[in-house]
N, C-alpha and C positions, 0 to 999 in steps of 0.2 A: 510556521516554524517547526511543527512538531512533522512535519511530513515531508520536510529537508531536513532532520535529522538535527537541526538547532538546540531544540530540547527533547531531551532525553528521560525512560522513564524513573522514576523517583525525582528530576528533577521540580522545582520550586517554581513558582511564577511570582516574577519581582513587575508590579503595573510598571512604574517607573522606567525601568530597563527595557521594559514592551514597549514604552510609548518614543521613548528616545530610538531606539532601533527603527520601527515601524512609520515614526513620523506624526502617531495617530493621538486622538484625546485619551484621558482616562476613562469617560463614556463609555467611550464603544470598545476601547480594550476588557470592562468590568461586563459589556453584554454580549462583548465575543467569549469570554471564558466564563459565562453561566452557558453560556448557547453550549460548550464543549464541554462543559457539565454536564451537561442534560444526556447530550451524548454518547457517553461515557467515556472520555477521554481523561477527563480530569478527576482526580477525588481528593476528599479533603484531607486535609493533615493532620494527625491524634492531637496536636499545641495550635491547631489553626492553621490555613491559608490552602492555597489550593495547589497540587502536586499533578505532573503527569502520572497517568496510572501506569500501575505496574500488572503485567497480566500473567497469568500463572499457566503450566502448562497446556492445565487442563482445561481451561480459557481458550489459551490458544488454538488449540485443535476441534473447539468445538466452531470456532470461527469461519475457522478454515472449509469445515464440513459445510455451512450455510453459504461461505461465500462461492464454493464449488456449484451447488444447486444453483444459488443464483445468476451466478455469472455464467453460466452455462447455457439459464434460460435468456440472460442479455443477447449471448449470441446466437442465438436463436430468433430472437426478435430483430436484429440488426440487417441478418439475410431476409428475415419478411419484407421488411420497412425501411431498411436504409435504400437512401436514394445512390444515383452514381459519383454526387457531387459527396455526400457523407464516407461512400466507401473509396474517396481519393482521398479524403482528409485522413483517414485510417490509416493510409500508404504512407501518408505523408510520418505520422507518427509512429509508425514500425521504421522507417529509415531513420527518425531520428534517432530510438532506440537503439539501432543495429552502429550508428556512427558513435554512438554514448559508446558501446564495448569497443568499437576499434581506439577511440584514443582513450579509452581505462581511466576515464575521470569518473566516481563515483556520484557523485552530489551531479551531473549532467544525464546518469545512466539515471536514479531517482528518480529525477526532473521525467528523463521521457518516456519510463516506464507509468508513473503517474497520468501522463498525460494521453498514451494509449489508454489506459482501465478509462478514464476518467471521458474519453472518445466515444469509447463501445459503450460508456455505460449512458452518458446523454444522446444519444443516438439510436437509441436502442429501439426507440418509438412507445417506449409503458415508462410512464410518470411514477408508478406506483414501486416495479421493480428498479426502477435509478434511485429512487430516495432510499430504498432500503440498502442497499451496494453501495452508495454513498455513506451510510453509516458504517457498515462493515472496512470498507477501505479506510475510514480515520482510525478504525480500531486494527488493522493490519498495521498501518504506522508503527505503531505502537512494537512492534516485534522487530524492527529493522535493526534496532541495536544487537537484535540478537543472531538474526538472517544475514546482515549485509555482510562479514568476513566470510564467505565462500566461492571464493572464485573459480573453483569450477562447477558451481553452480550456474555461475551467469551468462554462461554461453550458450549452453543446453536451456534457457529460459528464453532466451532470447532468439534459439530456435523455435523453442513453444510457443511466443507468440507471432514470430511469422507464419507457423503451421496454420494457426488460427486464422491469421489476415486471408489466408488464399483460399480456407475454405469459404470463410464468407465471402469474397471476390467470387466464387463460383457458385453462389448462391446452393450452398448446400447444407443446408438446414442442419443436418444428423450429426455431419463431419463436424462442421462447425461446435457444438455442443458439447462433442466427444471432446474432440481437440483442447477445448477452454477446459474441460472437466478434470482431462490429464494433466496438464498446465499447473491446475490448483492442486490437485492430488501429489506431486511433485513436488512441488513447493511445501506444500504443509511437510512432504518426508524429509526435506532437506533441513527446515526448522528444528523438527523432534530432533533429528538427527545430532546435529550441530548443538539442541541445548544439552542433549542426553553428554555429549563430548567436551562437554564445558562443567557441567556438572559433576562426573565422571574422574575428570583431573584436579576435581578442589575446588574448580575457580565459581565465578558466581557470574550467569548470561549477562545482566546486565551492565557490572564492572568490565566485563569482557570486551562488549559491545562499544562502553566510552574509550577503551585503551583504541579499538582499532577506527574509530570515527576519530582519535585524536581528542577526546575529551577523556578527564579526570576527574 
């Protein structure tokens, strides 16, 4: 929910309204949000209950710095180790991407942007650096309210990760690295960018972020 943009950060987690949506028990709704505790997704409330986190700028950028290294060395590892069947499914999820921008649905472009990182990073062939990437991208969620109003952001991203796909199609280790590293480099400047411009005119990133997701 929080990585389609459902909940947003400050907001509140209601079990109830989790388990009606989701279908699921209170169980495992109570050990799925310790597990995103842990994580650092959620933190508690100053009167009690558990809140999405809210990440601050300088949070955000140091995120960003880690997830660059890492995801750099994912691609790196992906040209080692991916097979031909792993670097068709890659293809498979850069077109889906690339079809998420031509019909400009957001919550679809999300969906397949997620699920390329989400590709490269179990595929990668190192258990050690997926778990760690995996933590980092629940904590990138986290910033979407503040990232996702830039549309001319997401064309040129979506160039960056075909850039990426073809260098690892051509098993070229170096490119590949670079590629991903500019990618993230990019990305973190359009963020600062974007909060410094929200900030700048009064408004507050993450008010900002509910007006243009259509939440209040």
């Amino acid at each position: 929910m929080i990585s389609e943009g459902i909940l947003l950060p400050g907001d509140r987690l209601v079990e109830r309204e989790i388990c009606e949506r989701l279908g699921v028990s209170r169980p495992l709704v109570r050990e799925a949000m310790r597990s995103l505790e842990s994580e650092g997704l959620l933190q508690a409330g100053p009167s009690g209950g558990l809140f999405v986190r809210t990440l601050s700028p300088d949070e955000a950028q140091e995120i960003y710095v880690a997830r660059g290294v890492l995801e750099g060395g994912a691609a790196t590892c992906f040209v080692q180790t991916g097979s031909a069947a792993d670097i068709e499914y890659l293809r498979e999820q850069v077109i889906k991407v690339e079809t998420a921008l031509k019909e400009g649905d957001p919550l679809s472009m999300r969906r397949a942007k997620n699920a390329f990182y989400e590709t490269l990073i179990d595929r990668c062939g190192n258990a050690t650096l997926a778990e760690m990437l995996h933590i980092i991208h629940g904590r990138i969620q986290l910033l979407r309210s503040v990232t996702l109003a830039e549309p001319e952001r997401m064309p040129v991203a979506v160039h960056e990760i075909r850039a990426i796909f073809d260098a690892i199609e051509a098993r070229d280790e170096e490119e590949a690295r670079q590629r991903s590293a500019l990618h993230i480099a990019n990305a973190a400047a359009a963020m600062k960018a974007n909060w410094a411009k929200k900030i700048g005119s009064g408004g507050d990133p993450i008010s900002a972020g509910r007006e243009e997701t259509g939440r209040k």
